[in-house]
Phi, psi and omega in degrees: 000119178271143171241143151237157205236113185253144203253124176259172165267161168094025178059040189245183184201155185220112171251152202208152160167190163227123170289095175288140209319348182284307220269356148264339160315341195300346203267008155356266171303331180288285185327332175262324163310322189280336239237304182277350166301336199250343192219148179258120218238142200280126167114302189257150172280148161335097152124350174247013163324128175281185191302283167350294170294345187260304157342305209254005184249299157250035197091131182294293233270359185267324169260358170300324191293328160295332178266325210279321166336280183326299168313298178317303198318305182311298209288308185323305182305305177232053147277313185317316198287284192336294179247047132095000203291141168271073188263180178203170184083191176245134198299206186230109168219122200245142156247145192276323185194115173224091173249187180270141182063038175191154180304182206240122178260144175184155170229101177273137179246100180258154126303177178210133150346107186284141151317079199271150208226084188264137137342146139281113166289299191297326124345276180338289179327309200297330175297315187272320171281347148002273204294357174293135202275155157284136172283058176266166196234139190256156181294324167308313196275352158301321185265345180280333195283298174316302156352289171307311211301299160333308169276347178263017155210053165283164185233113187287140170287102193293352194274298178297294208065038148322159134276083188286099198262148194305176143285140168304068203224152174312321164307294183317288185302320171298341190267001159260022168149021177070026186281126154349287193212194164251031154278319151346305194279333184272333187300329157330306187279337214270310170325277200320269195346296174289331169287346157275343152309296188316332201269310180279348177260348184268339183302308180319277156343322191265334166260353167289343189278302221283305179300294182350299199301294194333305197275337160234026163294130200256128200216120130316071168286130193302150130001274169334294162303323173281352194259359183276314183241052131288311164293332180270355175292291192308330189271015160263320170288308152326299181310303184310308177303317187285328206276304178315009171069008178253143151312131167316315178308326173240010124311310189290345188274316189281326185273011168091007188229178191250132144016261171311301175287345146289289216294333195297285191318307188301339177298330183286338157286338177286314179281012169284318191264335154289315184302347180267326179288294156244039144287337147321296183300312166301289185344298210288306190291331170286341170256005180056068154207144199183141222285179178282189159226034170281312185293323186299297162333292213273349190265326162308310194294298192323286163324296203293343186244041123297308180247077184298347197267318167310127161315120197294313206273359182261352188265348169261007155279337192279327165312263199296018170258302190294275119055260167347291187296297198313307194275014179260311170280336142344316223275300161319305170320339193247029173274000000 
């Protein structure tokens, strides 16, 4: 398969090229299988339609779009392998020419890894853990907390039709979880407590380190890359709107926008969040870190038996990306 591969601006490349026609027809049969698996045809069980029959049910050109999936799917890993490319993100990929029995015309548009240009980052860091809040915990926020606690298992009084909240009693404290007393319940709560300070002040710290880098890392970001997280930000939002029981559709009618006008307003934060991601990933290659594959392993076990449905190999990139940051941010930390 000949490809030719042209350097765009903005760290992108356009690979062009035709799959030739023997090795897309081979993907036929894969395309009508996957096709008829999917549509219910009265008289065949899923997935066992024939060609003929799936045709005159959706079309020569639906599955000419399915072997083109298909073929595409393949081919991309190894032109990227072949000639070396460092893309990263998800390509763009259109097709130029498509029939039966004749090569497969296409044009891809990736990203690449941009030239990056890191800061002292270790300054930086060193700067950011300054600021870091202590994690205390005050006696007032033990008792305002005990307080709620108190009301949220108060009881009304059919006589008054009051609410009648419990006493602050050793009896109180055992009916939350079997604590001794209410000494017990408060070092407990006060343990929690701080470990959630601890936890928002170490977050806290990490975004003052990240933007920091961010901002003076000198980088060309592809588009393409700022606009994937940008999409996952909003469909982080989409998700928040559905689990509140609202249509996406009528979140967007109430703040007044569009879609398209999220994505717009939103970008400059995306391409930020790109510039972070990969100023990290240089940090972890210019300082050589980088997890084990024990760690790599046992956090792939975790994930799958949350996500039994996931793809292992897509789940030890994600794996070993997160992983990377983390321990990219230790590193800071420990400047």
């Amino acid at each position: 398969m000949d490809v030719k591969i042209k350097k765009l601006p903005k760290s992108l490349i356009e690979i062009t090229g035709e799959i030739p026609a023997e090795k897309f027809e081979s993907a036929r049969e894969r395309a009508i299988k996957e096709l008829s698996s999917h549509v219910s045809i009265d008289g065949f069980r899923k997935g066992m339609a024939p060609e003929s029959v799936l045709e005159r049910k959706l079309g020569a050109m639906a599955i000419l779009e399915e072997m083109a999936q298909i073929s595409l799917g393949e081919a991309y890993p190894e032109i990227v392998l072949k000639n070396k490319l460092d893309v990263i993100g998800n390509p763009e990929i259109s097709i130029t020419k498509i029939a039966a029995e004749n090569p497969l015309g296409f044009k891809i548009i990736s990203a690449i890894v941009p030239g990056i240009e890191l800061p002292d980052y270790k300054t930086i860091a060193k700067e950011a853990a300054k600021k870091k809040e202590p994690a205390e915990v005050s006696d007032k926020e033990i008792d305002d907390l005990l307080l709620e606690l108190r009301k949220s298992r108060s009881i009304k009084d059919e006589k008054s039709g009051e609410q009648i909240i419990p006493e602050l009693s050793d009896e109180f404290a055992r009916t939350l979880g079997g604590f001794e007393n209410v000494s017990a319940l408060k070092d407990k709560l006060r343990e929690n407590m701080k470990m959630e300070k601890e936890y928002r002040a170490k977050e806290k710290v990490r975004l003052l380190m990240a933007d920091g880098i961010a901002l003076k890392t000198e980088a060309e970001i592809p588009e393409i890359i700022s606009l994937s997280e940008t999409g996952k930000m909003i469909s982080r939002i989409k998700d928040d709107v559905e689990k509140m029981g609202m249509k996406f559709e009528d979140y967007l009618k109430n703040i007044k926008k569009t879609e398209d006008e999220m994505v717009k307003e939103w970008l400059p934060e995306g391409e930020k969040r790109a510039k972070i991601e990969l100023a990290l990933m240089k940090i972890a290659e210019k300082e050589k870190i980088k997890p084990t594959e024990e760690e790599i392993e046992k956090e792939i076990k975790h994930v799958l038996e949350h996500y039994k449905e996931a793809k292992e190999e897509r789940v030890r990139e994600y794996v070993a990306s997160l992983l990377i940051k983390e321990k990219v941010f230790e590193f800071l930390e420990n400047q």
